[in-house]
DSSP file (Angstrom, degrees, kcal/mol; ACC not computed):
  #  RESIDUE AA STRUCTURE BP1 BP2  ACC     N-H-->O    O-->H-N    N-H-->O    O-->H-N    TCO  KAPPA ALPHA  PHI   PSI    X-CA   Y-CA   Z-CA
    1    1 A X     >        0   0    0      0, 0.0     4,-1.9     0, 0.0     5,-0.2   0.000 360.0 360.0 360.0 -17.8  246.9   27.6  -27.4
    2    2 A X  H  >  +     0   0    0      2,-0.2     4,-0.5     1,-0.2    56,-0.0   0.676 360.0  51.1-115.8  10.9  247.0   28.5  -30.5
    3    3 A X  H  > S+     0   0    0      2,-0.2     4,-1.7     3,-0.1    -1,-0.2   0.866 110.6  53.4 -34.5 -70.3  250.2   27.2  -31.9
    4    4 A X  H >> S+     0   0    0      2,-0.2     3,-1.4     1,-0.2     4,-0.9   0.967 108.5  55.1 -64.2 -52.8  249.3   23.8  -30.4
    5    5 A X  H 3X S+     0   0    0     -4,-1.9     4,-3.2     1,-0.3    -1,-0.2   0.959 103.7  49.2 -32.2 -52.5  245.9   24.3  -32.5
    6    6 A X  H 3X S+     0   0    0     -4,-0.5     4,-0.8    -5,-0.2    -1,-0.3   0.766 110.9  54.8 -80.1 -15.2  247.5   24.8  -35.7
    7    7 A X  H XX S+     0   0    0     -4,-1.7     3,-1.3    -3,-1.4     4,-0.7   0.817 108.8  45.2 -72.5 -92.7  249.7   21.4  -34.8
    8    8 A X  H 3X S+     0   0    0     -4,-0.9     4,-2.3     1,-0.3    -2,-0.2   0.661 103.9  68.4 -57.5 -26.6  246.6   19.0  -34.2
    9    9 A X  H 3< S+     0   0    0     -4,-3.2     4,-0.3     2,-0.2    -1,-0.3   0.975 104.4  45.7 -32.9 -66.4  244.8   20.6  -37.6
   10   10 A X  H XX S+     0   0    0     -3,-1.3     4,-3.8    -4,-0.8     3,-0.6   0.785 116.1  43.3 -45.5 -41.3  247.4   18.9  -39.4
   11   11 A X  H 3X S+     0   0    0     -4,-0.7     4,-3.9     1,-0.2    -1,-0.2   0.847 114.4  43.1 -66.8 -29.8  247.1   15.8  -37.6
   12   12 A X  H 3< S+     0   0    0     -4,-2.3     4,-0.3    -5,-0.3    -1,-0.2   0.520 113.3  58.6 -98.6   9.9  243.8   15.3  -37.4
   13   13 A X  H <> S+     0   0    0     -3,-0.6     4,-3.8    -4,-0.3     5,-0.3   0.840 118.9  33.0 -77.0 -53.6  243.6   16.5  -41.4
   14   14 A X  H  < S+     0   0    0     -4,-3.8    -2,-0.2     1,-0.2    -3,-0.1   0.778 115.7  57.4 -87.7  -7.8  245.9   13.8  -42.2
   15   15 A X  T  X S+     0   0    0     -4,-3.9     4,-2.7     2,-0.1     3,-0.2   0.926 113.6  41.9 -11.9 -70.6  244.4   11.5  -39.4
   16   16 A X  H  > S+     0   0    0     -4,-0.3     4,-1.0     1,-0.3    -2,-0.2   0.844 116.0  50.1 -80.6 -42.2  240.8   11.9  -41.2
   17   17 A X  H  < S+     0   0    0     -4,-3.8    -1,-0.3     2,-0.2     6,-0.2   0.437 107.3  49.8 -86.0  19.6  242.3   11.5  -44.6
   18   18 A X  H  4 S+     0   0    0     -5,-0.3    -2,-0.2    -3,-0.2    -1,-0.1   0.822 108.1  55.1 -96.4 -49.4  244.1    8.5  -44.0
   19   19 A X  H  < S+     0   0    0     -4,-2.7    -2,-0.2    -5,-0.1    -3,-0.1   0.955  96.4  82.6 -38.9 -58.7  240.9    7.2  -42.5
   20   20 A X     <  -     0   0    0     -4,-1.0     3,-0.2     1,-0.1    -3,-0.0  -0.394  65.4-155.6 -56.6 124.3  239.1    8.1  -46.1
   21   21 A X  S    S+     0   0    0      1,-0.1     3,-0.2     3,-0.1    -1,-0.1   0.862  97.3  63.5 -65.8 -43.3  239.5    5.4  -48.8
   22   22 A X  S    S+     0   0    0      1,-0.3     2,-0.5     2,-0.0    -1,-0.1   0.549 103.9  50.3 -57.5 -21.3  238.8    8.6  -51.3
   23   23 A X        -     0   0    0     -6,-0.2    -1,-0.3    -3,-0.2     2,-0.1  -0.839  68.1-173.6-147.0  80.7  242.1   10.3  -50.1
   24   24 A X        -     0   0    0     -2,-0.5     2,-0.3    -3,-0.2    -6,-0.1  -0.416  21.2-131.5 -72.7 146.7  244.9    8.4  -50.1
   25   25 A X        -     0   0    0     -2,-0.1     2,-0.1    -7,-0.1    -1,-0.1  -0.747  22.6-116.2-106.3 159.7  248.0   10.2  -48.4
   26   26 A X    >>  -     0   0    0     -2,-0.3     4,-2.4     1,-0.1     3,-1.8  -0.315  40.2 -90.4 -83.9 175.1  251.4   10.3  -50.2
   27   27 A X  T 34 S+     0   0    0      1,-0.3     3,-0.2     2,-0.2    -1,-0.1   0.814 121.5  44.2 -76.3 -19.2  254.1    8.7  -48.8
   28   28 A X  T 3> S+     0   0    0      1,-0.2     4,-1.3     2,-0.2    -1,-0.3   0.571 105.9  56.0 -69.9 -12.1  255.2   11.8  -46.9
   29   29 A X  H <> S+     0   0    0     -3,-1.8     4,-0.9     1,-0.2    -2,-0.2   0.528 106.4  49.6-100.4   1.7  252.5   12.7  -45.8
   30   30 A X  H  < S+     0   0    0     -4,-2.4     4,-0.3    -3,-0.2    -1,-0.2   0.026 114.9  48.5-106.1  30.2  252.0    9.1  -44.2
   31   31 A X  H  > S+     0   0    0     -3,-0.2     4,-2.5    -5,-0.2    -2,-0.2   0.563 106.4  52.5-106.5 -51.0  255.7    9.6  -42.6
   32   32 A X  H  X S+     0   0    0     -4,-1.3     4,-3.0     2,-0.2    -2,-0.1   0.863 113.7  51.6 -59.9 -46.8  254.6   13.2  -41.4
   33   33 A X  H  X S+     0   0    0     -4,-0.9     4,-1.1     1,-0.2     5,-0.2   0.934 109.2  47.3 -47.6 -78.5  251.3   10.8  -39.6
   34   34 A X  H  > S+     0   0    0     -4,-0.3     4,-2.5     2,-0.2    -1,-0.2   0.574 113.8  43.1 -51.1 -42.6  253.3    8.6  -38.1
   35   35 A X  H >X S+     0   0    0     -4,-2.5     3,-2.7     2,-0.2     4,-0.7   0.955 118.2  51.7 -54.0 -72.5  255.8   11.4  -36.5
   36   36 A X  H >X S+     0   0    0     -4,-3.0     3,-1.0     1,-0.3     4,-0.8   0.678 107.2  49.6 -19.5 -84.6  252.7   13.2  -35.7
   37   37 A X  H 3< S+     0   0    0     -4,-1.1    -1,-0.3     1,-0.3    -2,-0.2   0.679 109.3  49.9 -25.5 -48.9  251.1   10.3  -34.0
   38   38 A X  H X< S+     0   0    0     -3,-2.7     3,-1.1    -4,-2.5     4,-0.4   0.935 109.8  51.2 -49.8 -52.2  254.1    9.5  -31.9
   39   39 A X  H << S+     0   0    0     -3,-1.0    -2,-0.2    -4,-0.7    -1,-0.2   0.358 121.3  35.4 -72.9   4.8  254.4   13.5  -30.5
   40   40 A X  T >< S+     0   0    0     -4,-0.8     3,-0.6     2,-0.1    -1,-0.3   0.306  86.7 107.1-144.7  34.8  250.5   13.5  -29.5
   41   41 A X  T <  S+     0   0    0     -3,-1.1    -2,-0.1    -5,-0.2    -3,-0.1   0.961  87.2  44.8 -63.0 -62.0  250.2    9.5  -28.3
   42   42 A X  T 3  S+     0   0    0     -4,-0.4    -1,-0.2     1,-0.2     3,-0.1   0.297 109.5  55.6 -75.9  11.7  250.0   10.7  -24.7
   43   43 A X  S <  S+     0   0    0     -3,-0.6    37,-1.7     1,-0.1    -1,-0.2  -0.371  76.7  94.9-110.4  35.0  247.2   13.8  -25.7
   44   44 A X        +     0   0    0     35,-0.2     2,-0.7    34,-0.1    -1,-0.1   0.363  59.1 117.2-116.2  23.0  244.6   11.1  -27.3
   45   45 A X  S    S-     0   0    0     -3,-0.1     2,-0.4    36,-0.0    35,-0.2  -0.855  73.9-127.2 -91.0 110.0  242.8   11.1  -23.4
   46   46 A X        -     0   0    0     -2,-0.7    -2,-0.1    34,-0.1    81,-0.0  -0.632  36.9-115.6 -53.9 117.8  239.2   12.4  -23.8
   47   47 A X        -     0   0    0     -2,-0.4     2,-0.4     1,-0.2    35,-0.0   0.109  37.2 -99.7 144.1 140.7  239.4   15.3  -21.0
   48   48 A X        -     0   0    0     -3,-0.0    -1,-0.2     1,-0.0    -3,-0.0  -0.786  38.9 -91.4 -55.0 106.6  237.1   14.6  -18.1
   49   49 A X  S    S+     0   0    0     -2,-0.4     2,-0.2    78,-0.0    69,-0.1  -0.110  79.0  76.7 -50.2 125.8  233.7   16.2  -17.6
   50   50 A X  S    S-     0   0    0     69,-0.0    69,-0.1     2,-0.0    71,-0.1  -0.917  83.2 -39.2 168.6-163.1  234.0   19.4  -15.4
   51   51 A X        -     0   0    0     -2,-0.2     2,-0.3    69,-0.1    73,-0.0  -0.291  47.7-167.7 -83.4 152.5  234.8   23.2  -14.9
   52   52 A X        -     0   0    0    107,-0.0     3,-0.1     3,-0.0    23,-0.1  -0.850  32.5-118.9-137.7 129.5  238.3   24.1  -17.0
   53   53 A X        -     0   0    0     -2,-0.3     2,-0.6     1,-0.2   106,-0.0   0.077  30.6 -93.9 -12.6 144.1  239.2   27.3  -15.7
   54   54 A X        -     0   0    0    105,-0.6    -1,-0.2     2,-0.0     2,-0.1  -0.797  49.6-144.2 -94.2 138.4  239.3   30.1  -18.4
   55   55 A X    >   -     0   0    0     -2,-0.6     3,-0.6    20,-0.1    -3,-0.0  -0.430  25.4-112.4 -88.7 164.0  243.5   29.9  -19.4
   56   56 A X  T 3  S+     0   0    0      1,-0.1    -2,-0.0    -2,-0.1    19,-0.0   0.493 116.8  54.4 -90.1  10.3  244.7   33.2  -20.1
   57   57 A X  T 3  S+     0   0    0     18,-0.2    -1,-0.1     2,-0.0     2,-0.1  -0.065  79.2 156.1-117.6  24.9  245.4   32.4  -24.1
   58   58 A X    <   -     0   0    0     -3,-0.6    17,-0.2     1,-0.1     2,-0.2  -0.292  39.8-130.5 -58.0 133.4  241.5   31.2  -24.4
   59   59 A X  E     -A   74   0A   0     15,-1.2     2,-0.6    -2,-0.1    15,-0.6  -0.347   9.1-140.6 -71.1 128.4  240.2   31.5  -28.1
   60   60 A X  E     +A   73   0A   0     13,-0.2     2,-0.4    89,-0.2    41,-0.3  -0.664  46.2 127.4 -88.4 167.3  236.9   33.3  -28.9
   61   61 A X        -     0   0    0     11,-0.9     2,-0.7    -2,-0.6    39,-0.2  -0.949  49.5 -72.5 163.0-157.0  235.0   31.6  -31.6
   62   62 A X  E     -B   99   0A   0     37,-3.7    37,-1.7    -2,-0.4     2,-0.6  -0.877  12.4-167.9-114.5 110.3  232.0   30.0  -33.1
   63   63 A X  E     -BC  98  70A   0      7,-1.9     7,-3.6    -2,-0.7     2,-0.6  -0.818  19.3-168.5-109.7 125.5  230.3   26.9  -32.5
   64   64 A X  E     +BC  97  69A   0     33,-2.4    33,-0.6    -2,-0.6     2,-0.2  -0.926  15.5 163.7-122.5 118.4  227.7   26.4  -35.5
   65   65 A X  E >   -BC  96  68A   0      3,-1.4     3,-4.4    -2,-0.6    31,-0.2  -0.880  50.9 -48.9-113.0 139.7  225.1   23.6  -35.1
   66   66 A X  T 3  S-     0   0    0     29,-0.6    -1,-0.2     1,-0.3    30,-0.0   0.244 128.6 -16.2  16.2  90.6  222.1   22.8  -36.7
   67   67 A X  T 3  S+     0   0    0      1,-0.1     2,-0.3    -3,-0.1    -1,-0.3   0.407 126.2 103.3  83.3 -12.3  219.9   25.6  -36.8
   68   68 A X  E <   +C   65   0A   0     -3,-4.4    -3,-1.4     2,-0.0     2,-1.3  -0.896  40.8 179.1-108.1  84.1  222.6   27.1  -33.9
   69   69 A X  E     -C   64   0A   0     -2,-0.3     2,-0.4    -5,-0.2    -5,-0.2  -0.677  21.4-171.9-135.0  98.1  225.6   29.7  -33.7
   70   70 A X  E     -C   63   0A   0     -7,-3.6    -7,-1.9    -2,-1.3    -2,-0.0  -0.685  29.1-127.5 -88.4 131.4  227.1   30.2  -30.5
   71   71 A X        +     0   0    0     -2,-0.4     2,-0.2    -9,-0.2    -8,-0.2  -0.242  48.6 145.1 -31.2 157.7  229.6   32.3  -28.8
   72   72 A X        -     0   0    0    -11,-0.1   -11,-0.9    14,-0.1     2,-0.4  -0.779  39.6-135.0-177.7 155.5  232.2   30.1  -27.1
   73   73 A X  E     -AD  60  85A   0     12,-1.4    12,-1.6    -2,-0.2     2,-0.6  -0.776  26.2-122.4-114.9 170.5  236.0   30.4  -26.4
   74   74 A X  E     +AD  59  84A   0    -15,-0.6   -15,-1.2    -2,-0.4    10,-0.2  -0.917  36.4 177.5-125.5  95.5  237.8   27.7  -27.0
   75   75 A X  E     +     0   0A   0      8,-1.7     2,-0.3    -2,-0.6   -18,-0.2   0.926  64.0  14.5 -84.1 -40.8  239.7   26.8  -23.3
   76   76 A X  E     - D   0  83A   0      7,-0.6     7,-3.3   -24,-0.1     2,-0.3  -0.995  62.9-160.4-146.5 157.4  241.7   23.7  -23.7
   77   77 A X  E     + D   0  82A   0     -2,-0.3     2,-0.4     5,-0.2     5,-0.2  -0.853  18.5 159.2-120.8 145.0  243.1   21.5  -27.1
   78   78 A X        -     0   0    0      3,-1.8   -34,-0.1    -2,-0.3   -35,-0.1  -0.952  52.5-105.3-154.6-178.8  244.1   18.1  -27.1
   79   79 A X  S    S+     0   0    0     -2,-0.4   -35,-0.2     1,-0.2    -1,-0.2   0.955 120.8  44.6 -86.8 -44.2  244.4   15.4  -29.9
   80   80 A X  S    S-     0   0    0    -37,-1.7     2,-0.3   -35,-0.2    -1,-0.2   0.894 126.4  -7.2 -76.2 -17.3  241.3   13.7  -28.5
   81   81 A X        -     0   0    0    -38,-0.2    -3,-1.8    48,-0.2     2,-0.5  -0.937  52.1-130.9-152.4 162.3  239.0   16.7  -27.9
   82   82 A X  E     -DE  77 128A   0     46,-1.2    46,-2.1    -2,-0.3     2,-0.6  -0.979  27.9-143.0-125.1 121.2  238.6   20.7  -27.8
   83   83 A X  E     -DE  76 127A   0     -7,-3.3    -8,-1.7    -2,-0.5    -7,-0.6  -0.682  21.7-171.2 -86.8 117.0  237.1   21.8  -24.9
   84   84 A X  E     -DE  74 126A   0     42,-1.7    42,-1.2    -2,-0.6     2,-0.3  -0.797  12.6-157.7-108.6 155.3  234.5   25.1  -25.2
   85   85 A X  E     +DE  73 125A   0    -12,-1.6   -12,-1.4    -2,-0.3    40,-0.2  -0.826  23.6 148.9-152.9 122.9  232.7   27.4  -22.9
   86   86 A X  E     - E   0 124A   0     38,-0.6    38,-1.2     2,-0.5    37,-0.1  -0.905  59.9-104.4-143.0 170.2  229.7   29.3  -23.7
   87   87 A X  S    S+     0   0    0     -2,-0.2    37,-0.5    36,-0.2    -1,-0.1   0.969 107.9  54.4 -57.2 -54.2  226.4   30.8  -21.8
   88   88 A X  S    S-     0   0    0    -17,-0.1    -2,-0.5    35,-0.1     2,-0.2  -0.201  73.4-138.6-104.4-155.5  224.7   27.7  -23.7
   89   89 A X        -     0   0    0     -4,-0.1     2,-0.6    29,-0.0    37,-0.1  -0.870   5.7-152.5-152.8 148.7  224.9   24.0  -24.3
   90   90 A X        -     0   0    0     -2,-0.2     4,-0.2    27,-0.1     6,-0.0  -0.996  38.0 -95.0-133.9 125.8  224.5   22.0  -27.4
   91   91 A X    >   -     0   0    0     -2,-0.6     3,-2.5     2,-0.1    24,-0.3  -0.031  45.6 -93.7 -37.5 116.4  223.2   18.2  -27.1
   92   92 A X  T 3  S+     0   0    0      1,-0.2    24,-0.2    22,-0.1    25,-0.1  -0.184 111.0  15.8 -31.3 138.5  225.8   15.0  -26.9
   93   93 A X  T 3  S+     0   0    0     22,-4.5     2,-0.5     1,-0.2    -1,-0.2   0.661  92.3 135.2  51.3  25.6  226.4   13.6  -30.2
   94   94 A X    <   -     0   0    0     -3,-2.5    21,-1.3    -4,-0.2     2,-0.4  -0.791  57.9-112.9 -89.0 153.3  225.0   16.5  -32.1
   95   95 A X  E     + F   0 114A   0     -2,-0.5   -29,-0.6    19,-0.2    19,-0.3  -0.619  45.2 154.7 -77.2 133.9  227.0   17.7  -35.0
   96   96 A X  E     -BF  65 113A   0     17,-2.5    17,-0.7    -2,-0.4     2,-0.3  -0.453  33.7-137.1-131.3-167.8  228.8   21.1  -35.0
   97   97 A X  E     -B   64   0A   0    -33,-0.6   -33,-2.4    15,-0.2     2,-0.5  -0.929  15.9-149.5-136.8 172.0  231.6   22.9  -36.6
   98   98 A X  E     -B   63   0A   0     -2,-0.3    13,-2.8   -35,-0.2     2,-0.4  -0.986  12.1-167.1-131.4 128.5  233.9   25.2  -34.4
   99   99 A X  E     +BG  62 110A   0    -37,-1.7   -37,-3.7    -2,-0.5    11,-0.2  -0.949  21.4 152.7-109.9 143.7  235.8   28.5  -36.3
  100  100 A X  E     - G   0 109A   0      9,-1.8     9,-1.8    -2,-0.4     2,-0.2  -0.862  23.3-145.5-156.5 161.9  238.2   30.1  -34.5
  101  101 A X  E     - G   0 108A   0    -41,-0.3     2,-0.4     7,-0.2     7,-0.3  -0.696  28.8-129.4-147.0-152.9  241.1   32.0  -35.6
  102  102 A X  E  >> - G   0 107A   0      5,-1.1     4,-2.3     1,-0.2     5,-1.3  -0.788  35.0-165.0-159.8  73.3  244.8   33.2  -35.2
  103  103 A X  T  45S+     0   0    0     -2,-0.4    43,-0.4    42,-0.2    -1,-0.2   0.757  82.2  50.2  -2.9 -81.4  244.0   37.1  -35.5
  104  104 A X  T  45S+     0   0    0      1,-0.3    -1,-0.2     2,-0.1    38,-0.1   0.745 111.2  44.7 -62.8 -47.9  247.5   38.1  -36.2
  105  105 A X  T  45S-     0   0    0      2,-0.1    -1,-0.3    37,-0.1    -2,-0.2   0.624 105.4-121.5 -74.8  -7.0  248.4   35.6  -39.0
  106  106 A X  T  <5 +     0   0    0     -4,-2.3    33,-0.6    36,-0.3     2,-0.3   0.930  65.2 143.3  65.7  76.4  245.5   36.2  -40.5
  107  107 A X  E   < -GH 102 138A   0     -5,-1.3    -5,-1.1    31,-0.2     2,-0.2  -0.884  31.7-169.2-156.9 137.9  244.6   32.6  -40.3
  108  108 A X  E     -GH 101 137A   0     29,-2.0    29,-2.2    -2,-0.3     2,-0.5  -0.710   6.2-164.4-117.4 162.9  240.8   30.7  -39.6
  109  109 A X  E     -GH 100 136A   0     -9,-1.8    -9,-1.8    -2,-0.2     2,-0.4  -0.874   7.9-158.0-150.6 131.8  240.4   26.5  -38.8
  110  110 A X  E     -GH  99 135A   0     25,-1.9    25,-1.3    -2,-0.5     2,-0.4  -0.950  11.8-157.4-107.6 131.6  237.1   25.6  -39.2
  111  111 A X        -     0   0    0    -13,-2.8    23,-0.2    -2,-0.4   -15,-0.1  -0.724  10.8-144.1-118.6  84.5  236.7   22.1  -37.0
  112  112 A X        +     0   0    0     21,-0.4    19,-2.6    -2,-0.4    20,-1.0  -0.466  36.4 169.0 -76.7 136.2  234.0   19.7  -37.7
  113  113 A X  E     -FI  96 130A   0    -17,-0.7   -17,-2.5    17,-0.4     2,-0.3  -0.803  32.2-150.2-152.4 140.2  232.9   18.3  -34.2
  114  114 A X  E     -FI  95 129A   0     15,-0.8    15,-2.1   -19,-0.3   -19,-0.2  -0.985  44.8 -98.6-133.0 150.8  230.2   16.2  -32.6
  115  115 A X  E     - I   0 128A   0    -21,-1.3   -22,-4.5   -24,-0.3    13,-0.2  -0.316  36.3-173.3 -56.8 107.1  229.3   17.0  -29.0
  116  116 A X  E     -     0   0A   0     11,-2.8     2,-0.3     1,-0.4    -1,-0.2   0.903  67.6 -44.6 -93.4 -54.7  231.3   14.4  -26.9
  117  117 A X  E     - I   0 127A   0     10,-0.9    10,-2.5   -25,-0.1     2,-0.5  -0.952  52.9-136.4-156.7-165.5  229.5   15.6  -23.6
  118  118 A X  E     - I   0 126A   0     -2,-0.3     2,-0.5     8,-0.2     8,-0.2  -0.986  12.7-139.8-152.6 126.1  228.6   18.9  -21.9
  119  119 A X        -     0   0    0      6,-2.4     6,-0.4    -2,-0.5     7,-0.1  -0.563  23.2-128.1 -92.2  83.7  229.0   20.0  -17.9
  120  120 A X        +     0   0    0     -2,-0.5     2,-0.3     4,-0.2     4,-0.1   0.282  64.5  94.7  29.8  64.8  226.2   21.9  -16.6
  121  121 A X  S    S-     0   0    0      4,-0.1     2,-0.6   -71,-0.1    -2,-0.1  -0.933  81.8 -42.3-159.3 167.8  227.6   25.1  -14.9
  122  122 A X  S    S+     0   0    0     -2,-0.3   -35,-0.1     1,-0.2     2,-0.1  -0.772 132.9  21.7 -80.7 136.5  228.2   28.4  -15.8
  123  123 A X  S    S-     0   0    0     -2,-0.6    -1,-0.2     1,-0.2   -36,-0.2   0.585  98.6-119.1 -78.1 157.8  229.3   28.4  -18.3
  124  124 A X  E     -E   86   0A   0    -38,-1.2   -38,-0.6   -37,-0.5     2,-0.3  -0.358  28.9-146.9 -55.5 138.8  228.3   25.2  -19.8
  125  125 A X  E     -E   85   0A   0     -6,-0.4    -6,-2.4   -40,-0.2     2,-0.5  -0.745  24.7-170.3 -86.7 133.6  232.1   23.2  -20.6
  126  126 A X  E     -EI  84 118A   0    -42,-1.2   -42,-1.7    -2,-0.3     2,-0.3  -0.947  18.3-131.0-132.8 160.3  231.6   21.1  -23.7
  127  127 A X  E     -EI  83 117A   0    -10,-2.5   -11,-2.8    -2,-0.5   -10,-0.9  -0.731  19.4-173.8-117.6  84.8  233.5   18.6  -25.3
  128  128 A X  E     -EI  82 115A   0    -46,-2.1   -46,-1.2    -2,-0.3     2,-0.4  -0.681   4.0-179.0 -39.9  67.6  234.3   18.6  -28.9
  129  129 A X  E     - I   0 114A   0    -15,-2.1   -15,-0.8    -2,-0.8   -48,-0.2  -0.912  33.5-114.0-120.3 141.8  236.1   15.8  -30.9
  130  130 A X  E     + I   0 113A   0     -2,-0.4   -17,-0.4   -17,-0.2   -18,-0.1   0.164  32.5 174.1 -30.7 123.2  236.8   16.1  -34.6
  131  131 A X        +     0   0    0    -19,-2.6   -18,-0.2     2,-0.1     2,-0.1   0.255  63.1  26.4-113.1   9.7  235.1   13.7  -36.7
  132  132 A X  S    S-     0   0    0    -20,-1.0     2,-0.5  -115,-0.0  -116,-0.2  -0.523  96.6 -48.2-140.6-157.2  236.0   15.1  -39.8
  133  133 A X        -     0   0    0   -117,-0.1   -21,-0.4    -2,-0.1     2,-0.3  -0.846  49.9-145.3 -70.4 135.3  238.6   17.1  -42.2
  134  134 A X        -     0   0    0     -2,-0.5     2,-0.3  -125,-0.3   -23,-0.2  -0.778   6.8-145.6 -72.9 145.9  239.6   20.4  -40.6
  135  135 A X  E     -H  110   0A   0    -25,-1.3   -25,-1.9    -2,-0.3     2,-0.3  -0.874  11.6-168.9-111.5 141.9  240.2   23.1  -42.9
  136  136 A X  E     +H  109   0A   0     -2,-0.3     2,-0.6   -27,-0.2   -27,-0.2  -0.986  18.1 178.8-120.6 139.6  242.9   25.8  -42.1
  137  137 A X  E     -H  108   0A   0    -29,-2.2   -29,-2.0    -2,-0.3     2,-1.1  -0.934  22.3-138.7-121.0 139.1  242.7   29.0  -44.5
  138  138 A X  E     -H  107   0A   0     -2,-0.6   -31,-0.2   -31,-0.2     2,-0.2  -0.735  21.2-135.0 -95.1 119.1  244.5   32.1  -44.8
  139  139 A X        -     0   0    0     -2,-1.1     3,-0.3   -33,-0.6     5,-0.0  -0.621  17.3-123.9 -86.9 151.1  242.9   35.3  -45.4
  140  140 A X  S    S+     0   0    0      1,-0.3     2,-0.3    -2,-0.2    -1,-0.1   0.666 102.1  29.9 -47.9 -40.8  243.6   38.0  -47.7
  141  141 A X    >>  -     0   0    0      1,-0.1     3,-2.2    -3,-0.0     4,-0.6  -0.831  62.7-155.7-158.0  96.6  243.8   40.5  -44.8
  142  142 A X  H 3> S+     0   0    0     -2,-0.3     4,-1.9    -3,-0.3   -36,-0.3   0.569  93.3  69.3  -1.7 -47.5  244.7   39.7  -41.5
  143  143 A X  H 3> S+     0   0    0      2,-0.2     4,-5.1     1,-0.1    -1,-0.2   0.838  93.6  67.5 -79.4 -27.0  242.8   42.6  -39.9
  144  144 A X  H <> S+     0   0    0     -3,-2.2     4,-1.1     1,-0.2     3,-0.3   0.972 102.1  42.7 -44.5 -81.1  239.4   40.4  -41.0
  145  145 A X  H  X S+     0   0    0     -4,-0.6     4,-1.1     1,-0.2   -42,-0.2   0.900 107.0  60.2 -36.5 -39.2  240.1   37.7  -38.7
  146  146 A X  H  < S+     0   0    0     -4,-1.9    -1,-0.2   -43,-0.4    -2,-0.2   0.998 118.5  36.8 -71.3 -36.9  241.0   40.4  -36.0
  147  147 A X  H >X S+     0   0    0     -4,-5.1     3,-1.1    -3,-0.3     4,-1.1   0.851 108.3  59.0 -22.5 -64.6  237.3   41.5  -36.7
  148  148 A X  H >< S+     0   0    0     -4,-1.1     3,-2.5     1,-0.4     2,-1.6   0.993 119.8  25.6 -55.9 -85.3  236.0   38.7  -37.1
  149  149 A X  T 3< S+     0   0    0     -4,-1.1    -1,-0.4     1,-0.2   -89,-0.2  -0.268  97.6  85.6 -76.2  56.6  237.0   37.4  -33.6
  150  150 A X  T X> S+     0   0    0     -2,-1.6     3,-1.0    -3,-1.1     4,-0.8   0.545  85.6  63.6 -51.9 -49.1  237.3   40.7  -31.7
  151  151 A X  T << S+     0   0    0     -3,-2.5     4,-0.3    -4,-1.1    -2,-0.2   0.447  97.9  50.9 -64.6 -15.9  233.6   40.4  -31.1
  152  152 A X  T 34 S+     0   0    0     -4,-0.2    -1,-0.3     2,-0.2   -91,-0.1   0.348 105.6  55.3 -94.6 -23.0  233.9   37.3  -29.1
  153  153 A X  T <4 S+     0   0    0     -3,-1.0    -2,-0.2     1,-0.1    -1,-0.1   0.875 102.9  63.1 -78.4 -47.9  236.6   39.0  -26.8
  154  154 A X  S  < S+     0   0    0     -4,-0.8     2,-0.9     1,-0.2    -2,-0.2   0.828  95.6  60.6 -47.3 -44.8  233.8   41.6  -26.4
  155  155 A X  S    S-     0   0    0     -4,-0.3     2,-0.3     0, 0.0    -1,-0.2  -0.809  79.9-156.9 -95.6 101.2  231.4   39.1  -24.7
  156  156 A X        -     0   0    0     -2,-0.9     2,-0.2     1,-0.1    -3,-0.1  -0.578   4.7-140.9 -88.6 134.4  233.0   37.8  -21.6
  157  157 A X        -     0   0    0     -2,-0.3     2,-0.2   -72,-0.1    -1,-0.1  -0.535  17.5-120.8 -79.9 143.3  232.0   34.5  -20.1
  158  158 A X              0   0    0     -2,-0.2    -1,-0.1     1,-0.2     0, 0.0  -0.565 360.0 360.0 -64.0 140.1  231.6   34.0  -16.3
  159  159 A X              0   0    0     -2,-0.2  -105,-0.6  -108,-0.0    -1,-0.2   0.382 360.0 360.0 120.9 360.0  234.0   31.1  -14.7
């Protein structure tokens, strides 16, 4: 999952700044869209509300809202949406961000997100899609990130 993560960052960076008047892309990086766009044409379906089964390569991470900072693993990715599940629920159409990371590379995505909808069960399923830039960063030292997001491993979700 988290290969295919670090593919739709790119897209949905240069997606979001192609969208942006301020941030024009160069002419490779609007060649790079276009492949991009072709290879994820048939992932651009917002994901149906209900239970998703925890995968066995589910992400821990962070969903930070307003005033809010949840556990949540991160269960399934798609070009329209990222799918989460944590013990609580954050309102449709609020805004969030989701960090998650890639332990081993020493690498973090930060996702800016508004709440497409949320299923009721334990654990609550939400639905994410991107409204913004996504940031991917590399850190200094790997073994941060494994920190960071150990702790998330620690607290296991039901479902």
């Amino acid at each position: 999952m988290i290969d295919k993560l670090g593919f739709l960052v790119r897209f949905w960076e240069l997606k979001a700044r192609h969208a942006a008047l301020g941030q024009p892309l160069s002419a490779g990086e609007q060649v790079e869209l276009l492949s991009l766009m072709q290879l994820v044409t048939g992932d651009f379906k917002m994901p149906a509300p209900g239970d998703y089964d925890r995968p066995s390569d589910a992400l821990p991470a962070q969903l930070i809202g307003e005033g809010t900072i949840l556990s949540v693993e991160v269960r399934y990715v798609c070009a329209a949406a990222v799918l989460v599940a944590g013990a609580k629920a954050m309102t449709p159409g609020e805004r969030s961000i989701v960090r998650t990371g890639d332990a081993v590379a020493g690498t973090e995505f930060s996702l800016p997100c508004t709440v497409a909808w949320v299923h009721h069960a334990t654990p609550y399923i939400m639905a994410l899609a991107i409204d913004g830039v996504p940031t991917r960063t590399l850190l200094a030292e790997p073994r941060a990130a494994l920190r960071m997001f150990s702790i998330g491993r620690q607290a296991r979700l039901v479902g």
